[in-house]
C-alpha positions as CSV (number, residue, x, y, z in Angstrom):
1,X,-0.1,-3.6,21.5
2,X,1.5,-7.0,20.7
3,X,4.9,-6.6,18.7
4,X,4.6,-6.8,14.7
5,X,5.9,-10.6,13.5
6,X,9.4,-10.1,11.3
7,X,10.1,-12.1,8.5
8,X,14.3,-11.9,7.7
9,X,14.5,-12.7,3.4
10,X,18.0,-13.4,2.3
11,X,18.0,-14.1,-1.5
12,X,21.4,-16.1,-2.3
13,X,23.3,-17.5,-5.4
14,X,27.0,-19.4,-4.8
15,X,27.4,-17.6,-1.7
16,X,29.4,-20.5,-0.1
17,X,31.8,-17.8,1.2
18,X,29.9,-15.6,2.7
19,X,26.2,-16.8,3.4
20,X,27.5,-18.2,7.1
21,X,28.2,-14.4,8.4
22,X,24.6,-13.4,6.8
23,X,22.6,-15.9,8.2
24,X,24.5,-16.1,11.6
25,X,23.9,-11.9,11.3
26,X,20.4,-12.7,11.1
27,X,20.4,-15.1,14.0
28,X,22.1,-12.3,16.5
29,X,19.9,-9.8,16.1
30,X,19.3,-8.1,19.3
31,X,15.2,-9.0,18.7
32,X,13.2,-12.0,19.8
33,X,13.6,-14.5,18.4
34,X,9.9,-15.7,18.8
35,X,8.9,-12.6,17.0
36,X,10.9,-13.4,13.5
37,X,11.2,-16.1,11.0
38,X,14.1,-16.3,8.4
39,X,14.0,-17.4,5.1
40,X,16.5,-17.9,2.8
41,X,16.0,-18.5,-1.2
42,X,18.8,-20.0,-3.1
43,X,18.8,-19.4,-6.6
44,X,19.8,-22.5,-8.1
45,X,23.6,-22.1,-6.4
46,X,25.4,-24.7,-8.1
47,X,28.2,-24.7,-5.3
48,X,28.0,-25.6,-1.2
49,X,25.5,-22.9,-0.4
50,X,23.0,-24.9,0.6
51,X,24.7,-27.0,2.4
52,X,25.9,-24.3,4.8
53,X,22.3,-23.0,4.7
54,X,21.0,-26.7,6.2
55,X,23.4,-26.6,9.0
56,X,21.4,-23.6,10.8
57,X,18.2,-25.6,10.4
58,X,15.6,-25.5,12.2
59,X,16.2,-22.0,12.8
60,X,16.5,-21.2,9.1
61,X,13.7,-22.3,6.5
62,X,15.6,-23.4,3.1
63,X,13.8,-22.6,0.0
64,X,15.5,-24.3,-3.0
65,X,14.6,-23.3,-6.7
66,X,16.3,-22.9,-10.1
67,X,18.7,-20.3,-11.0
68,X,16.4,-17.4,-12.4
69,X,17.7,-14.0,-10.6
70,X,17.1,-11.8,-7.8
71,X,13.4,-11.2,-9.1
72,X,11.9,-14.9,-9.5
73,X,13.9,-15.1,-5.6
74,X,11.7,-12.6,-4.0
75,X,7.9,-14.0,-6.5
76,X,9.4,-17.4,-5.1
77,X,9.8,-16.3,-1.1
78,X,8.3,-13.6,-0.5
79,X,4.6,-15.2,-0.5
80,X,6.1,-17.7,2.3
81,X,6.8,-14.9,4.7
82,X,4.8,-15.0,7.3
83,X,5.7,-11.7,9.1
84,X,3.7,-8.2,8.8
85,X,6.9,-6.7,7.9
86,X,9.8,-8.1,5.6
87,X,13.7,-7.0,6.1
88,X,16.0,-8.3,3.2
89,X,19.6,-9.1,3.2
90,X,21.6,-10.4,-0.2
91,X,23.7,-13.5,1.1
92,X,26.9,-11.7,1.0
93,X,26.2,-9.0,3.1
94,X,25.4,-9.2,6.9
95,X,23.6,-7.1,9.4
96,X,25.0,-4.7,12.2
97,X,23.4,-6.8,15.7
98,X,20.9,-3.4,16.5
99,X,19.7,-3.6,13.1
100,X,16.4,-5.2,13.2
101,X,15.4,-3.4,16.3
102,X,16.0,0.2,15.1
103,X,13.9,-0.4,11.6
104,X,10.9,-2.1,13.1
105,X,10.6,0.5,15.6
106,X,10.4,3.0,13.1
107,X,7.4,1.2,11.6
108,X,6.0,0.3,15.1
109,X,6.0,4.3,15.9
110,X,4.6,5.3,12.9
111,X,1.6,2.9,11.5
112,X,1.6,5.1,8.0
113,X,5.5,4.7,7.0
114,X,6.4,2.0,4.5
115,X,9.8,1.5,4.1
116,X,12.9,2.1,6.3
117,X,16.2,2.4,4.9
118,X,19.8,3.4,6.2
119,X,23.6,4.2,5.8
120,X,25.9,1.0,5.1
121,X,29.7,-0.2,6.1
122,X,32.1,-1.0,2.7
123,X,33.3,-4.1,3.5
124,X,36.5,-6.6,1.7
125,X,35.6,-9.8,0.9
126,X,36.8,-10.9,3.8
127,X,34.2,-8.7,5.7
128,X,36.9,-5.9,6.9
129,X,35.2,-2.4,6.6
130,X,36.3,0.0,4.1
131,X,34.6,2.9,4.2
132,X,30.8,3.9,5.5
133,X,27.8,5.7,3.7
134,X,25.5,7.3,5.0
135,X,23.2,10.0,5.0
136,X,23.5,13.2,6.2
137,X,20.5,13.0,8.1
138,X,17.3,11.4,8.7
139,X,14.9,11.8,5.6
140,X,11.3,11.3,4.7
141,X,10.8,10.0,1.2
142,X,7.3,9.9,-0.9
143,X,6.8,10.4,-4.7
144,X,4.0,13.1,-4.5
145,X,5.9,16.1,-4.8
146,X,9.0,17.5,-6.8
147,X,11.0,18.1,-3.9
148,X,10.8,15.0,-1.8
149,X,11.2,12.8,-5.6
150,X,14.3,14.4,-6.2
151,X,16.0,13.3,-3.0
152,X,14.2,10.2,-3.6
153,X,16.5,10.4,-6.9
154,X,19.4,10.9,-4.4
155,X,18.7,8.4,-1.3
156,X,17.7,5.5,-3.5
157,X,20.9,3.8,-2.9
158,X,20.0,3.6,0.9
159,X,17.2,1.4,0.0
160,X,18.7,-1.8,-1.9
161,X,18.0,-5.3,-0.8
162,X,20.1,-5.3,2.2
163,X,19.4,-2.2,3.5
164,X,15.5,-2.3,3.0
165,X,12.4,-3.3,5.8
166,X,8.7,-3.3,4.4
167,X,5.2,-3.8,5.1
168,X,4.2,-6.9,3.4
169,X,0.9,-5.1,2.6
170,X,3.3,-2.9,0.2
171,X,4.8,-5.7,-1.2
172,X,1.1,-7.9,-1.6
173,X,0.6,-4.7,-4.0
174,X,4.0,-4.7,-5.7
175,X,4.4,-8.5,-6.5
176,X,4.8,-10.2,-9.0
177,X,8.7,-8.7,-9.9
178,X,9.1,-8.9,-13.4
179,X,11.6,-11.8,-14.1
180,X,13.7,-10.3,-16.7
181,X,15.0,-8.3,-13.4
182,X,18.2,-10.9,-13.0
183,X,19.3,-8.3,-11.4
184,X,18.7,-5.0,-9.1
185,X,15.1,-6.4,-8.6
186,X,15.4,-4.2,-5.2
187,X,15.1,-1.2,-7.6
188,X,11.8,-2.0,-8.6
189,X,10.5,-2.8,-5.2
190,X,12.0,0.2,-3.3
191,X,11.3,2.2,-6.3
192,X,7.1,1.6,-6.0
193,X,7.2,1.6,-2.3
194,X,7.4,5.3,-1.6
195,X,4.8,6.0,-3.9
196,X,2.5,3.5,-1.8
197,X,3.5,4.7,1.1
198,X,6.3,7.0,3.3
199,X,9.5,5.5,3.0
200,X,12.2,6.8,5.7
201,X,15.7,7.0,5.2
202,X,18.0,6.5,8.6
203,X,21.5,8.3,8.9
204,X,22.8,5.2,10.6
205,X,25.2,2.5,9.0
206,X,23.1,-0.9,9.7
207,X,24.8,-3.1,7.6
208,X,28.1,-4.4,5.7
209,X,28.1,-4.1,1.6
210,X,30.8,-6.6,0.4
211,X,32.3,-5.6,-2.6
212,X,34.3,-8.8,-4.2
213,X,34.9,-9.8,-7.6
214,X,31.2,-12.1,-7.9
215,X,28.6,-9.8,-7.0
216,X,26.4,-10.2,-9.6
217,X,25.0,-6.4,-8.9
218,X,28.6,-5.0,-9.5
219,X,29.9,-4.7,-13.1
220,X,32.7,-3.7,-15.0
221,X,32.4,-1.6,-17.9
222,X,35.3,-3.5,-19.2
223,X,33.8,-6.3,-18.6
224,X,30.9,-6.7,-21.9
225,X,29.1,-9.8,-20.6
226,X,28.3,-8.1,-17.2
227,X,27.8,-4.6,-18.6
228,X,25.3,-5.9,-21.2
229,X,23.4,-7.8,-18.2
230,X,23.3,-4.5,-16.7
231,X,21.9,-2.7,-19.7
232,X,19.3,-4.9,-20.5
233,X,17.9,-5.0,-16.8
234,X,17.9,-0.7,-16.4
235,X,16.1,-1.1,-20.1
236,X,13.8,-3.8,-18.2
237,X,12.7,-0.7,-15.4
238,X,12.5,1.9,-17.6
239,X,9.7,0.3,-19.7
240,X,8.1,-1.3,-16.6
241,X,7.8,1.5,-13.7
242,X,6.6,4.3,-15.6
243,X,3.3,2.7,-16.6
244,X,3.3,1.0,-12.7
245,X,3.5,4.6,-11.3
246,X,1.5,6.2,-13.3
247,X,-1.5,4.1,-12.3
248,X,-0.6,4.1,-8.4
249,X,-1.2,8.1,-9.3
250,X,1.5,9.6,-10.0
251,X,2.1,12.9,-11.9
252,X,4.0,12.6,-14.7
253,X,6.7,15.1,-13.9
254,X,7.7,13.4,-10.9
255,X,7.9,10.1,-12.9
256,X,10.2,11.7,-15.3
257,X,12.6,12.9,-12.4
258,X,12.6,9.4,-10.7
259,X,13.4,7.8,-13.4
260,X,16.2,10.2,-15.0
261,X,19.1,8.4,-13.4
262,X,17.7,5.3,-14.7
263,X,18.3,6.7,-18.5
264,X,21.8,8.1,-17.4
265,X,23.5,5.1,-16.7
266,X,21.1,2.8,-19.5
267,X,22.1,5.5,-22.0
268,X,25.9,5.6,-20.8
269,X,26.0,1.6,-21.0
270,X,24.3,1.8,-24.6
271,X,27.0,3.7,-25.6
272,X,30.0,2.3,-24.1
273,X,28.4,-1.0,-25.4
274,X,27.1,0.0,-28.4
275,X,28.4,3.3,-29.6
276,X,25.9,6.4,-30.8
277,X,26.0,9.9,-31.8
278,X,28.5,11.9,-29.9
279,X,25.6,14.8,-29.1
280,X,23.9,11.3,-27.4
281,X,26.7,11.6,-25.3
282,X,26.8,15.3,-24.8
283,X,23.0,14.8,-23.7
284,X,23.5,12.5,-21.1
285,X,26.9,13.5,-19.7
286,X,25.0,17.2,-19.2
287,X,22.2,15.8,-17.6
288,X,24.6,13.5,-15.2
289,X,26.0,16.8,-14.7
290,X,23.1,19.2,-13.4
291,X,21.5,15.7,-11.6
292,X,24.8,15.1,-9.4
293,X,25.5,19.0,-8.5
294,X,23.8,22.2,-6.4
295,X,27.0,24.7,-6.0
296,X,29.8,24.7,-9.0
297,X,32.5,26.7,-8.9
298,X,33.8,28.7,-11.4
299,X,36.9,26.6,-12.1
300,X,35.0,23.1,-11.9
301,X,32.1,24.9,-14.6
302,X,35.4,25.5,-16.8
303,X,36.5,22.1,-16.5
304,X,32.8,20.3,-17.4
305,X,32.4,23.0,-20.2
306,X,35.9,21.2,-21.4
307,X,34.4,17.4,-20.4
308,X,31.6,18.4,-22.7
309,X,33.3,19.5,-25.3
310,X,34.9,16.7,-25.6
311,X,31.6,14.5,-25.9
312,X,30.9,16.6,-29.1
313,X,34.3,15.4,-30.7
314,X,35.2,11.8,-29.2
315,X,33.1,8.6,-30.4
316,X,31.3,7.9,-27.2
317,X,33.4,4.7,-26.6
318,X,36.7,6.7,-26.5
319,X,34.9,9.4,-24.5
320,X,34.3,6.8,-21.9
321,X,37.3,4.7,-22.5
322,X,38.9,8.1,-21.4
323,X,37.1,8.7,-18.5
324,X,37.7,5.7,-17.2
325,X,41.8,6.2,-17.7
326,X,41.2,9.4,-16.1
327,X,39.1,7.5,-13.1
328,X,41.8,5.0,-12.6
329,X,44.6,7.4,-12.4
330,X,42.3,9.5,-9.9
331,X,43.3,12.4,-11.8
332,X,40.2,14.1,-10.3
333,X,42.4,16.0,-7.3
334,X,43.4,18.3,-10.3
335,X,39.7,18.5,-11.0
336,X,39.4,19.3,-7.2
337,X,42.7,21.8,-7.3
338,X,40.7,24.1,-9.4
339,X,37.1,24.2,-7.7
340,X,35.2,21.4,-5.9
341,X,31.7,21.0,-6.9
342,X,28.9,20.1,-3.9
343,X,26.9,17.2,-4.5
344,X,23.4,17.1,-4.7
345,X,23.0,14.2,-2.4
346,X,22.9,15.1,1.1
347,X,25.6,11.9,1.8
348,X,28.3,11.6,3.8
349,X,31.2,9.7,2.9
350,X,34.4,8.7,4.6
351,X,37.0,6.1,3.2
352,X,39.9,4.4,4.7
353,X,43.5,4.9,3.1
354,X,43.5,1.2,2.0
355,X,40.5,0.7,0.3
């Protein structure tokens, strides 16, 4: 059976910095090189990025357009790929070299999976790792039952741009990305693909996330430009999936549970932005609660029965202007000294001393 074509898709925007290590990433795969095609979209980068981009031509295809966000990159290239399956990669990330090979042999091995996503590296701005991510195991993911949506709920964060490979067929049926999606367009697409098809998660760390002060998908809740970008785009996905999923048939209980962490962190953003009703608070903060939890223990359920008591007195913005003293104190090894909760998520995190 002849090997599937592979289309690489980095989406960039004044990645000067970094785009070199992505692309050059790309380019060392350990996979044919006859048998892939990269393409990169700039955004409109109003710094050297393209000029780095042109210096790996022919072996890179440059897409230029005007600066619109991550959706009108992916309505802009993907209809130029040319492979059967598309792997994505935001231009300041880059690729572990086995990468490529390990996700399309998934799809190779099984013709009904979708989507293949994995653990990823922390990495400094200059690319050093920090930490790794990944999760506990391999998992199947598909949005027809309670079960498998809820750890869809929990994985999703293993399928972002970087991380996720797809059958172009998937994406023929998801496009076009609604443009208001500046941002965290990769939620939308990896958020349809398992309810088109399988989508498995691998307990492998393929790639490095760069964390450094402009990644446009990071934000600051201190920071009310960024955080109101943010808001806007989760209010963006929570008008726009649920009526997308419904008609790719699905029930509308499991709608509701994929798209509860959605409302979580919209609602939390409203109300650090905007203020509200401090039972608004209480409602979310409780729901955060049960969603991020399986095994409590008595002294952790006597410290959250505190939290959210103090939701019901506290304006929301000094509840959260609160929590975020008490974050960036790490005052949460007291919480930890009296009971550590389990997390929901079956993930596996380790972090180095420096990060």
């Amino acid at each position: 059976m002849a090997k599937p074509f592979v289309s690489i898709l980095i989406d960039t925007y004044n990645h000067e910095r970094f785009i070199e290590q992505a692309i050059v990433s790309a380019l060392q795969q350990d996979f044919p090189a006859a048998d892939r095609e990269i393409i990169v979209v700039d955004d409109g980068s109003i710094d050297g990025t393209p000029d780095v981009v042109r210096k790996f031509e022919p072996h890179v295809r440059l897409i230029r357009k005007t600066n619109g966000g991550q959706a009108s990159a992916f309505n802009a290239g993907i209809p130029e790929c040319k492979g059967e399956i598309i792997a994505f990669l935001d231009g300041d990330d880059f690729w572990k070299a086995n990468k490529l090979q390990l996700v399309v042999w998934e799809l190779e091995k099984n013709p009904e999976l979708g989507t293949v996503g994995h653990g990823y590296f922390e990495a400094s701005p200059d690319g050093r790792p920090l930490g790794v991510v990944v999760p506990d195991r391999n998992t199947l993911i598909q949005l027809r039952d309670l079960p498998t949506a809820r750890l869809f709920t929990q994985l999703r964060a293993f399928l972002g741009t970087s991380r996720m490979t797809i059958r172009k067929k998937l994406l023929d049926q998801i496009l076009p990305f609604p443009e208001e999606l500046v941002i965290e367009a990769d939620e939308y697409m990896f958020t349809l693909a398992p309810a088109l098809a399988p989508a498995l998660v691998l307990d492998k760390p393929l790639f490095y996330y760069r964390l450094h002060e402009g990644n446009l998908y990071q934000f600051s809740e201190t920071d009310d430009k960024r955080t109101r970008r943010k808001q806007r785009v989760l209010d963006v996905l929570q008008q726009c999936l649920p009526p997308r999923l419904q008609a790719l048939g699905i029930p509308a209980n499991i709608i509701a549970t994929v798209m509860q962490p959605l409302w979580i962190d919209g609602s939390r953003l409203r109300l650090v932005l905007d203020g509200g009703m401090p039972w608004e608070t209480f409602n979310v903060e409780r729901a955060a609660y049960l969603l991020a939890y399986k095994d409590r223990p008595v002294g952790y359920r006597l410290f959250k029965a505190f939290v959210l008591g103090a939701t019901l007195v506290l304006p929301p913005r000094s509840f959260y202007k609160a929590q975020r003293w008490y974050a960036s104190n790490e005052l949460q090894r007291i919480r930890n000294a009296i009971g550590k909760p389990t997390a929901a998520a079956p993930i596996i995190e380790h972090r180095t001393k420096d990060k």
